[in-house]
DRENLUM-615482 format. One record per residue (C-alpha): residue number from 0; chain; y, x, z. Coordinates in Angstrom, 1 decimal, padded with zeros to 4 digits. Example, Ala and Ser with C-alpha at 12.3 -4.5 7.8 and 13.67 -1.06 7.14 Angstrom:
BEGIN
- n	chain	py	px	pz
- 0	A	-004.5	012.3	007.8
- 1	A	-001.1	013.7	007.1
This chain:
BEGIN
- n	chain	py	px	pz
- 0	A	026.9	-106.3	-074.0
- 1	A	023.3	-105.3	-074.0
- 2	A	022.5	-102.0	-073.5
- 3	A	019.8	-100.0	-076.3
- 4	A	016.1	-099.9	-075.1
- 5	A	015.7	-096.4	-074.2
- 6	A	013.0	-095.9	-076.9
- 7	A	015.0	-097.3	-079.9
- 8	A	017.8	-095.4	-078.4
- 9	A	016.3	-092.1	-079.0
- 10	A	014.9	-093.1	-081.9
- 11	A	018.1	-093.5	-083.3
- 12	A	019.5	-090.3	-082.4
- 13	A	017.0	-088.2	-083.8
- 14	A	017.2	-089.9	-087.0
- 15	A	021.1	-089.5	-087.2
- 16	A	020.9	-085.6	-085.6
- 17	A	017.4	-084.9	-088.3
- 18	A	020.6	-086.5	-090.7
- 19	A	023.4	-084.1	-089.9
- 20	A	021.2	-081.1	-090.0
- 21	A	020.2	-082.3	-093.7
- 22	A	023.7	-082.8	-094.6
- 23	A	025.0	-079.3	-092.7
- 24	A	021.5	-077.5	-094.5
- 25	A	022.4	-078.6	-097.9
- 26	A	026.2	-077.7	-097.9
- 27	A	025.8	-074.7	-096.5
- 28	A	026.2	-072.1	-099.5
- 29	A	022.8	-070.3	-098.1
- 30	A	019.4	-071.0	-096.1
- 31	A	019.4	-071.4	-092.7
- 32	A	015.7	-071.7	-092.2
- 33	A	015.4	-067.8	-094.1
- 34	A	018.6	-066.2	-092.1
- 35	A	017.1	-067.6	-088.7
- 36	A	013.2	-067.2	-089.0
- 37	A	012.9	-064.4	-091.3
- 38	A	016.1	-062.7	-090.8
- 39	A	016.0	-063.5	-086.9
- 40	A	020.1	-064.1	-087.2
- 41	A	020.7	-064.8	-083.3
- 42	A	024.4	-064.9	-084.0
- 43	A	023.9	-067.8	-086.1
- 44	A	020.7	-069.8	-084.3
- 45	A	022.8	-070.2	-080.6
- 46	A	024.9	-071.8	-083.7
- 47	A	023.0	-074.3	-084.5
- 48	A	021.9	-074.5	-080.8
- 49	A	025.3	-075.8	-080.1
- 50	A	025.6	-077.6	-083.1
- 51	A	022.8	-079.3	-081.8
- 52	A	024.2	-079.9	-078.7
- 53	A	027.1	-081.3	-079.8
- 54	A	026.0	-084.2	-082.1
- 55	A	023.7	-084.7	-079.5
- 56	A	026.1	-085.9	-076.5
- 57	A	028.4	-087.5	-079.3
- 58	A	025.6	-089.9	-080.4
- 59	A	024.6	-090.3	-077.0
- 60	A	028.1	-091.6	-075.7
- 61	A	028.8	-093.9	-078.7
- 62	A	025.4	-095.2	-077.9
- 63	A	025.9	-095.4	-074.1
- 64	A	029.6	-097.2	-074.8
């Protein structure tokens, strides 16, 4: 099997982590961009950090096989 061009590769995981931070931003009953910038929520930003994170190396492995 051919492997993904490194390019399209992360390409496609930004669009699908930019997508589950949409989806986790709009059923969250309350604003994540207000409780982390204006009410500096560290609690809740190292969070999303690992939120981040996670999606992250699960896209990467199903791309990677």
């Amino acid at each position: 099997m051919r492997r993904f061009p490194s390019v399209l590769a992360s390409v496609l995981i930004a669009l699908v982590l930019l997508g589950a931070f949409a989806f986790i931003e709009r059923v969250l009953p309350f604003s994540l961009r207000k409780e982390v910038a204006e009410d500096q929520n560290v609690a809740l930003g190292i969070i999303l950090g690992a939120f981040i994170l996670g999606v992250s190396l699960i896209i990467s492995s199903a791309i990677r096989g």
